[in-house]
N, CA and C atoms as a LAMMPS dump frame, in Angstrom:
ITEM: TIMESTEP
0
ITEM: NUMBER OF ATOMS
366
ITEM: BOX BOUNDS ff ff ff
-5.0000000000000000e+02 5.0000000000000000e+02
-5.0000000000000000e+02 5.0000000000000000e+02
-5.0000000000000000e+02 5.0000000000000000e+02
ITEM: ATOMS id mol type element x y z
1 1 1 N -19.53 -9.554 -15.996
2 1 2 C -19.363 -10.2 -14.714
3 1 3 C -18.216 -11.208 -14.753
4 2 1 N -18.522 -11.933 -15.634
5 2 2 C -17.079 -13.198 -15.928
6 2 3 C -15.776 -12.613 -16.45
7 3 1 N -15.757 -11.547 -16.443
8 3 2 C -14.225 -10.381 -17.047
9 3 3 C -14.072 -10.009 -16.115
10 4 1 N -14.614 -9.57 -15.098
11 4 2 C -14.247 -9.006 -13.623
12 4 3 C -14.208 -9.985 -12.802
13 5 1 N -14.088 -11.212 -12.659
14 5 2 C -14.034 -12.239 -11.86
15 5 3 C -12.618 -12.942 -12.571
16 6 1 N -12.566 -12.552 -14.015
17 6 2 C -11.086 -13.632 -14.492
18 6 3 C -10.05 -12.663 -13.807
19 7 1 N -9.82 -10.703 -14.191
20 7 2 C -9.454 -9.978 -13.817
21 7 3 C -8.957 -10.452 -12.735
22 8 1 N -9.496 -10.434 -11.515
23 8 2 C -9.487 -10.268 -10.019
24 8 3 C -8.675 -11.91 -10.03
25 9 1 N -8.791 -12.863 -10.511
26 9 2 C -8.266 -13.829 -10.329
27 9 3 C -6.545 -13.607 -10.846
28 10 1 N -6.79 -13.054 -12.099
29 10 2 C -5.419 -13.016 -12.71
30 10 3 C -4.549 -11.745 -11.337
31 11 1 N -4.679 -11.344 -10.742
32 11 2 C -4.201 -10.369 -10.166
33 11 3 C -4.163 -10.632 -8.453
34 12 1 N -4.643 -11.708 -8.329
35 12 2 C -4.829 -12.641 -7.301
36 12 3 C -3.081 -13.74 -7.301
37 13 1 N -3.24 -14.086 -8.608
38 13 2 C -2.2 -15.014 -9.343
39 13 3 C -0.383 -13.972 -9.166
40 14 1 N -0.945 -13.053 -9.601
41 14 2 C 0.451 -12.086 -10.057
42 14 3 C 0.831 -12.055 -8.369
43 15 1 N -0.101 -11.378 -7.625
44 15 2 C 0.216 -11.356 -5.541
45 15 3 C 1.236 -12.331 -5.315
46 16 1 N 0.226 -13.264 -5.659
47 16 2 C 0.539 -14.692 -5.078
48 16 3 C 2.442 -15.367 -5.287
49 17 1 N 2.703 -15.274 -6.814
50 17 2 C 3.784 -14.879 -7.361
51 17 3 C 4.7 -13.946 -6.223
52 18 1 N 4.516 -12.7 -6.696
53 18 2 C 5.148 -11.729 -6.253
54 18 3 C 5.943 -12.48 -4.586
55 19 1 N 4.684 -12.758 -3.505
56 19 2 C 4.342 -12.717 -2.389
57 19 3 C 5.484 -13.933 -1.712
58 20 1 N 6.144 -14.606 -2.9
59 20 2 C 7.229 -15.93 -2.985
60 20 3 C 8.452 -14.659 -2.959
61 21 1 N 9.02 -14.08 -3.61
62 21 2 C 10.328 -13.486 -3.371
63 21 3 C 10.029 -12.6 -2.428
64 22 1 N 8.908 -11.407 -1.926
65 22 2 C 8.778 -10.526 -1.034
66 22 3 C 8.529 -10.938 0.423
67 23 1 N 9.629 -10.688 1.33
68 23 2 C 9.256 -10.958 2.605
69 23 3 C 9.788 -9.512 3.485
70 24 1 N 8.468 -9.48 4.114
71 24 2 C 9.208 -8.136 5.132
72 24 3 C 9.963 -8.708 6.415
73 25 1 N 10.956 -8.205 7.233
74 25 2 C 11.449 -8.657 8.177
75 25 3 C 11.381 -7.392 9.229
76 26 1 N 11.464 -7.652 10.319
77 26 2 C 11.812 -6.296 11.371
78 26 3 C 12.716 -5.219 10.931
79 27 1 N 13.679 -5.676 10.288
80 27 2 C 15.135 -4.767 9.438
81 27 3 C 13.912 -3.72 8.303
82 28 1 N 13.191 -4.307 7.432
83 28 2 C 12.775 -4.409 6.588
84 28 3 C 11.527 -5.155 6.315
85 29 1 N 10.31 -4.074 6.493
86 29 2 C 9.083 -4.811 6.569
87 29 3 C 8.559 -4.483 5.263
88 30 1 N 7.33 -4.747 4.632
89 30 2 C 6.834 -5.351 3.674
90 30 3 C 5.869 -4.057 3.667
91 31 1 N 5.841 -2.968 2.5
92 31 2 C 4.813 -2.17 2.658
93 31 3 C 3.85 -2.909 1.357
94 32 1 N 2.231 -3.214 1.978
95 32 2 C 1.608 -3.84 0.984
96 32 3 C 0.137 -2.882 0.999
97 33 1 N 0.232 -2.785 -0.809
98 33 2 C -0.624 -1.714 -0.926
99 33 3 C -2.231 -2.508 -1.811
100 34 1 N -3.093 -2.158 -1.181
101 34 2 C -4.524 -2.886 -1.594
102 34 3 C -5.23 -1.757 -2.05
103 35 1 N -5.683 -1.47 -3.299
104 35 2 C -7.366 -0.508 -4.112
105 35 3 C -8.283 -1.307 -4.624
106 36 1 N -9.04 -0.713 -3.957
107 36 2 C -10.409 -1.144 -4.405
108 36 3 C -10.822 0.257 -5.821
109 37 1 N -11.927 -0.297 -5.848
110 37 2 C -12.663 1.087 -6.985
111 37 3 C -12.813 2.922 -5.829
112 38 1 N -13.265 2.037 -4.736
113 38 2 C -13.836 3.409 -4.123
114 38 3 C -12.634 3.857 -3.106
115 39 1 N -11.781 3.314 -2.18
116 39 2 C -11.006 3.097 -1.554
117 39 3 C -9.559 2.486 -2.04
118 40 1 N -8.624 3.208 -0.987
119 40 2 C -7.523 2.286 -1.227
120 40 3 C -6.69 2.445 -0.062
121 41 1 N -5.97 1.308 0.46
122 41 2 C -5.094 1.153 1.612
123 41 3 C -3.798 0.835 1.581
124 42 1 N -2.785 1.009 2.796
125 42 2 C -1.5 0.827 2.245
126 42 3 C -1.124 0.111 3.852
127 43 1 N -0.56 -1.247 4.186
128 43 2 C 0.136 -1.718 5.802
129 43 3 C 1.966 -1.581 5.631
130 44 1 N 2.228 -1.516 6.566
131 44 2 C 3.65 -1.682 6.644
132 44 3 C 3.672 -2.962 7.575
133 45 1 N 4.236 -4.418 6.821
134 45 2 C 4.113 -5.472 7.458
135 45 3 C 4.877 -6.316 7.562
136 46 1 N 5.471 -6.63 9.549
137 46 2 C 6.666 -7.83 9.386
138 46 3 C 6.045 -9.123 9.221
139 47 1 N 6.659 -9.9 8.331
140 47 2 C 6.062 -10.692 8.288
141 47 3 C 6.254 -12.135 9.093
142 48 1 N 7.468 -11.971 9.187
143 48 2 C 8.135 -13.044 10.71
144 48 3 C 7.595 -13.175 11.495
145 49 1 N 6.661 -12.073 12.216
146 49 2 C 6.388 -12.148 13.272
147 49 3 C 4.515 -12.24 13.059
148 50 1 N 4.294 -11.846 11.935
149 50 2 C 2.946 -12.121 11.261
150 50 3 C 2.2 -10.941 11.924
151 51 1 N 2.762 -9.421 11.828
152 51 2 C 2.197 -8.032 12.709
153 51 3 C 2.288 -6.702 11.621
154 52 1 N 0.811 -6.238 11.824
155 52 2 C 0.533 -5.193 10.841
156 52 3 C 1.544 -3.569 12.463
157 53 1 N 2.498 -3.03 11.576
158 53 2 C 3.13 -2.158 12.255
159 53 3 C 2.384 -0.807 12.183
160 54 1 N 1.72 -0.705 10.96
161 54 2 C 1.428 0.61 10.417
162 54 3 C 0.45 0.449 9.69
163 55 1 N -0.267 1.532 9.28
164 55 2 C -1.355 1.1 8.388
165 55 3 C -2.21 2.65 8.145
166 56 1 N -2.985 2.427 6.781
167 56 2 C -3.9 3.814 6.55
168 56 3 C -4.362 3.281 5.704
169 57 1 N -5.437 4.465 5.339
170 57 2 C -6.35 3.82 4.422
171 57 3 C -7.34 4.882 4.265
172 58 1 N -8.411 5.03 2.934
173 58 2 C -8.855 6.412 3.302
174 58 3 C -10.449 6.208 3.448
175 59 1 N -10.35 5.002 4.228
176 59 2 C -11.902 5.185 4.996
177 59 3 C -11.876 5.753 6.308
178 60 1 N -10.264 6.258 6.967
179 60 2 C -10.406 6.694 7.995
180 60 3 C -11.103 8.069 8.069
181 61 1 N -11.742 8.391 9.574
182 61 2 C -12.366 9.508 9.317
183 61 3 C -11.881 11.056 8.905
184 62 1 N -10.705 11.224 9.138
185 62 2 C -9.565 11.944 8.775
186 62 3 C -9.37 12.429 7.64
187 63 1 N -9.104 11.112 6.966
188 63 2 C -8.912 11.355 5.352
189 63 3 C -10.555 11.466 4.33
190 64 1 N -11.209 11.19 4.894
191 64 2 C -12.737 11.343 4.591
192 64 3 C -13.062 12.164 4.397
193 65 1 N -13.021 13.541 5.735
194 65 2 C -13.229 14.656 5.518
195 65 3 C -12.701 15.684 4.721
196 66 1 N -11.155 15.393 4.577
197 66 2 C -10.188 16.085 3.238
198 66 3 C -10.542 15.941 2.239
199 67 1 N -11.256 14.381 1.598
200 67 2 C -11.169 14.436 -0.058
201 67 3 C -12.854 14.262 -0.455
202 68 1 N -12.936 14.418 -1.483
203 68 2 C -14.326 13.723 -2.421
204 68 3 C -14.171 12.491 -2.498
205 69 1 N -12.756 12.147 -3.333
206 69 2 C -13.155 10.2 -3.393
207 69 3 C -12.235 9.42 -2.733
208 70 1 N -12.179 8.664 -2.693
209 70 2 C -11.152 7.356 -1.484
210 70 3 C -10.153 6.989 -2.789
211 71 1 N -10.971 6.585 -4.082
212 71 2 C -10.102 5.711 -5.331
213 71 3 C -9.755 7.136 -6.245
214 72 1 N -9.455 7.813 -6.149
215 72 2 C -8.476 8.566 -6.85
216 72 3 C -6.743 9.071 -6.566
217 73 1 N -6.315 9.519 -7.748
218 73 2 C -4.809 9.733 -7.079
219 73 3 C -4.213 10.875 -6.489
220 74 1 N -5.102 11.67 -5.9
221 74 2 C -4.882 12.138 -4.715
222 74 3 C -5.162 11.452 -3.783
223 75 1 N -6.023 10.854 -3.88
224 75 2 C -6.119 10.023 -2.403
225 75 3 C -4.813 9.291 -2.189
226 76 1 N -4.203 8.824 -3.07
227 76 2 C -3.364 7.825 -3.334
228 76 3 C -2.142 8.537 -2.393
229 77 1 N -1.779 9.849 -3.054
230 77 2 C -1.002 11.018 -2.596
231 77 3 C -1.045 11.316 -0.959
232 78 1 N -2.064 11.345 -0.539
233 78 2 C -2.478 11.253 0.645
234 78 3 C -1.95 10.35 1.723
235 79 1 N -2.442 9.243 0.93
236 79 2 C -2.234 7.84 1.667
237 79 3 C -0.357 7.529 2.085
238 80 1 N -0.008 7.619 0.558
239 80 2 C 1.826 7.819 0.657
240 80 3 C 2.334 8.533 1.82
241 81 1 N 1.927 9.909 2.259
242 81 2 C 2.388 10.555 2.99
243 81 3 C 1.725 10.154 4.178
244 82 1 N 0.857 9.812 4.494
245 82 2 C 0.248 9.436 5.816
246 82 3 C 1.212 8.04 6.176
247 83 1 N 1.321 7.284 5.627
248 83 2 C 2.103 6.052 5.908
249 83 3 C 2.889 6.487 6.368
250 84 1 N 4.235 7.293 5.098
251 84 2 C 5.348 7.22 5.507
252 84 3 C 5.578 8.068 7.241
253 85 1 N 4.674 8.902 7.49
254 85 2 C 4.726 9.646 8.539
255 85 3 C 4.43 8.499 9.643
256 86 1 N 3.476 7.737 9.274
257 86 2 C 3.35 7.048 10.799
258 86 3 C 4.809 6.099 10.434
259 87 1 N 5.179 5.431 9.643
260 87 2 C 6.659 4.877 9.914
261 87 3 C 7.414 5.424 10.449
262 88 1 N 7.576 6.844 9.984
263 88 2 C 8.577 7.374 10.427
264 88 3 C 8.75 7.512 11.901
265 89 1 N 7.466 7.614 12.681
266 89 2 C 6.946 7.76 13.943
267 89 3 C 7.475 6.145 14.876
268 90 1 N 7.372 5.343 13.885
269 90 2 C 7.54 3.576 14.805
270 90 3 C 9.256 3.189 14.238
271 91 1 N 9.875 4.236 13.67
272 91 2 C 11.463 4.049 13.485
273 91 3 C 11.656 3.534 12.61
274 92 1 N 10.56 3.601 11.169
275 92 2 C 11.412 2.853 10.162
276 92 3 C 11.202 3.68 8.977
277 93 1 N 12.46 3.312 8.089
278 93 2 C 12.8 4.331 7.192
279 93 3 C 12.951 3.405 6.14
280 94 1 N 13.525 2.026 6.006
281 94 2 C 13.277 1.667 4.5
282 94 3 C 12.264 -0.026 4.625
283 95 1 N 11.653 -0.063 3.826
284 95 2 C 10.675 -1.125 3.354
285 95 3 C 10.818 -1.669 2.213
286 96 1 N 10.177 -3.002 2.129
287 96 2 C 9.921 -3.904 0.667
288 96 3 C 8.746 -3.321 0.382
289 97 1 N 8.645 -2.989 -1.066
290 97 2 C 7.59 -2.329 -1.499
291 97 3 C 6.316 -3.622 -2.784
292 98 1 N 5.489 -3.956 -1.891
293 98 2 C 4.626 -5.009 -2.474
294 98 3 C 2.967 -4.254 -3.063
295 99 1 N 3.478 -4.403 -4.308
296 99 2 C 2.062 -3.896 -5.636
297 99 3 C 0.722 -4.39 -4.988
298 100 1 N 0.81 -5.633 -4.56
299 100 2 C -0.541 -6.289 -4.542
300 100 3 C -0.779 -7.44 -6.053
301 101 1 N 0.132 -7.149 -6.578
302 101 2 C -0.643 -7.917 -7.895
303 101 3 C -1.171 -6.845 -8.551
304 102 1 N -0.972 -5.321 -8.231
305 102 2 C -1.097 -4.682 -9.416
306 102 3 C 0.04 -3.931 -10.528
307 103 1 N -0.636 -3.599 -11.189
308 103 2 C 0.728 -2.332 -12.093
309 103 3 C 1.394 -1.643 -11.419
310 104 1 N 2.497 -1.223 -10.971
311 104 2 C 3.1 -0.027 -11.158
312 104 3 C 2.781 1.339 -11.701
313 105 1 N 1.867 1.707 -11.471
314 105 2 C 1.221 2.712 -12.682
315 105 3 C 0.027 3.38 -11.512
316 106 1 N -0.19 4.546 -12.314
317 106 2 C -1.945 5.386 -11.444
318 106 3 C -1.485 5.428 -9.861
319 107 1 N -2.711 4.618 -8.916
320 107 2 C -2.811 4.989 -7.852
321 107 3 C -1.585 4.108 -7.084
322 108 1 N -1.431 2.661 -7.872
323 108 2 C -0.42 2.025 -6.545
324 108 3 C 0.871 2.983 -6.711
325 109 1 N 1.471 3.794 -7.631
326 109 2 C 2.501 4.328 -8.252
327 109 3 C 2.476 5.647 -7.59
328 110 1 N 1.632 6.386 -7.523
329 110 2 C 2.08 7.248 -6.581
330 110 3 C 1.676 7.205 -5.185
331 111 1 N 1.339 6.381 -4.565
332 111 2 C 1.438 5.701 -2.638
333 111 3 C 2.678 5.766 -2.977
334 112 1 N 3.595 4.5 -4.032
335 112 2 C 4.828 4.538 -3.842
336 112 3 C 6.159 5.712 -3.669
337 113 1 N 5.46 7.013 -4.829
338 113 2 C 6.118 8.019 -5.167
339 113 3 C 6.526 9.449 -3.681
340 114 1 N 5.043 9.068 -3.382
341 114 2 C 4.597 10.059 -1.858
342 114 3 C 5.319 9.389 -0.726
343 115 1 N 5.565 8.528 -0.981
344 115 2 C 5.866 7.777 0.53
345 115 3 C 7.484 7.941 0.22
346 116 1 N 7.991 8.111 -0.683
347 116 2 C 9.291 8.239 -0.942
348 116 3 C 10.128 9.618 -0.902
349 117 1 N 8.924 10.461 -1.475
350 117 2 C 9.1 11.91 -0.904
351 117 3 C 8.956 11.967 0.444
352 118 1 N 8.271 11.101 1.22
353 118 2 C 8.145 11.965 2.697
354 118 3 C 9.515 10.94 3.605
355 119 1 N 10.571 9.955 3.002
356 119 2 C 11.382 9.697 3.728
357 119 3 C 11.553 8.683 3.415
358 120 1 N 10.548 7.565 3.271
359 120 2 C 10.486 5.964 3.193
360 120 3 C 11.567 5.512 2.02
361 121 1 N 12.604 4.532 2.295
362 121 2 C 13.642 3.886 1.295
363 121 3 C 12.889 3.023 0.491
364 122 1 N 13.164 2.684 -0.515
365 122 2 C 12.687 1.511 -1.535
366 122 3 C 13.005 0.809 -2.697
């Protein structure tokens, strides 16, 4: 319990960090990607104006019915391409790409990879 509470703090810390050089702007909004264990979500966000533009996630009912789990990396795969499609839909093509305070690696790593195949700059 006290390893999963330092965890979540230390990765709370790294965001927080990060969240000082990353700013999305209208030019260039802020794609910020959040997993949980069971789930995982991805916003495209200006932050100037303090407005979620875009957004998915695979508790929608949509993506529910396609997969078995929400926290795996297909879902992840999923999620990449669903984003970049609704961006592509509200006119935007390149973004700041924000971890969350996690690795680069597994599921935040390919949202990033999918979303780059389907158009999104980064």
């Amino acid at each position: 319990m006290i390893k999963k509470k330092i965890r979540k703090n230390e990765t709370r810390k790294r965001h927080t960090k990060l969240r000082v050089r990353l700013k999305g702007t209208a030019d260039r909004p802020r794609l910020a990607v959040y997993k949980s264990n069971k789930h995982i979500y991805a916003q495209v966000i200006d932050d100037i104006q303090g407005v979620t533009l875009v957004s998915a996630g695979t508790v929608e009912k949509e993506l529910r019915e396609k997969m078995n789990h929400g926290g795996d990396i297909e879902a992840s795969r999923e999620i990449g391409k669903l984003i970049a499609q609704r961006a592509k839909e509200k006119g935007i093509k390149a973004v700041v790409f924000d971890r969350g305070g996690n690795l680069y690696h597994g599921r935040v790593a390919q949202i990033a990879e999918s979303a780059r195949e389907n158009g999104m700059e980064f």
